[in-house]
BAVOLO-817410 format. One record per residue (C-alpha): x, y, z. Coordinates in nm, 4 decimals. Example, Ala and Ser with C-alpha at 12.3 -4.5 7.8 and 13.67 -1.06 7.14 Angstrom:
2
        c1        c2        c3
    1.2300   -0.4500    0.7800
    1.3670   -0.1060    0.7140
***
This chain:
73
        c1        c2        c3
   12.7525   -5.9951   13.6627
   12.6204   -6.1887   13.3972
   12.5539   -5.8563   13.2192
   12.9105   -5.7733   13.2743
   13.0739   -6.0703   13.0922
   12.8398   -6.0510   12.8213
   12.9355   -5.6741   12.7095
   13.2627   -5.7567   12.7366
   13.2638   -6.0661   12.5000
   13.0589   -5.8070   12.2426
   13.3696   -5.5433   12.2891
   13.5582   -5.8089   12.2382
   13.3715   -5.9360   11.9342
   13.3644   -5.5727   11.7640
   13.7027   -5.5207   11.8288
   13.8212   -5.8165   11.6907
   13.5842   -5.7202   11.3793
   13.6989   -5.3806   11.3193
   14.1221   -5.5052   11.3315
   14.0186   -5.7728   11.0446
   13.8223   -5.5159   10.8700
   14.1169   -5.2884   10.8890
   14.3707   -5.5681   10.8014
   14.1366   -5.6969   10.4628
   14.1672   -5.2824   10.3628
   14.5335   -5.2824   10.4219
   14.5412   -5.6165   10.2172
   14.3776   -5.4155    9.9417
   14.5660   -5.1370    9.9140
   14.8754   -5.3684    9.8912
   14.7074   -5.5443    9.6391
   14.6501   -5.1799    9.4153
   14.9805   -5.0924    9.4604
   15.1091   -5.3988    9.3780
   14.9094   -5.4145    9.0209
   14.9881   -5.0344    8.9411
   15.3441   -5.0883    8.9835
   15.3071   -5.3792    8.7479
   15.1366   -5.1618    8.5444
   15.4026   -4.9324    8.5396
   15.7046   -5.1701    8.5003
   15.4596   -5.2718    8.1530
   15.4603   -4.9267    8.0493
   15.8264   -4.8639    8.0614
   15.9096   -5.2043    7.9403
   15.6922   -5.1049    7.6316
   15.8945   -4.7843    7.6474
   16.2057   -4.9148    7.5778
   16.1404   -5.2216    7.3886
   16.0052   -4.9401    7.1269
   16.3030   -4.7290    7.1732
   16.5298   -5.0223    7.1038
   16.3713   -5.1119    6.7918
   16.3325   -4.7522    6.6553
   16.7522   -4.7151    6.7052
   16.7418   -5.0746    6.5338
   16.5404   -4.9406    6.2461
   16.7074   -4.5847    6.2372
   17.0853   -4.8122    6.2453
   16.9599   -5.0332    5.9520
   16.8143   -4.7772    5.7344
   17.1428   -4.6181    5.7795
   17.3569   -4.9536    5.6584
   17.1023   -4.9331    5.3802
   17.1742   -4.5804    5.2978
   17.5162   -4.6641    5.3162
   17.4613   -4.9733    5.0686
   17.2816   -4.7889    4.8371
   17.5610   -4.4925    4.8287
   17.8213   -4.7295    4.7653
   17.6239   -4.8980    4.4576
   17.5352   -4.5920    4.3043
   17.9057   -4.4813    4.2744
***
């Protein structure tokens, strides 16, 4: 009987083990698809902060142009 009750607690125990295991993996892959979408969102932030100052550039080299065209005349 005694026998009985004790393999049950140690199911019990290695179940119990194996669901927080499984939980803390879960938690991880979260976590790594949390930081590569941050990751991400960095890269295309980058992305367009340098395609917003290239058209910045491109639009003020044109005014230049412009300035330049008008002086020369």
């Amino acid at each position: 009987m005694v026998l009985v009750i004790l393999l049950s607690l140690l199911y019990s125990a290695i179940l119990i083990f194996v669901i927080v295991r499984r939980v803390r993996s879960q938690k991880e892959v979260i976590r790594e698809f949390i930081r590569a979408q941050r990751s991400r969102a960095a890269f295309a932030f980058s992305k367009i902060t340098g395609a917003i100052a290239l058209l910045r550039f491109k639009r003020l080299s044109e005014e230049l142009q412009r300035e330049e065209s008008v002086i020369h005349k």
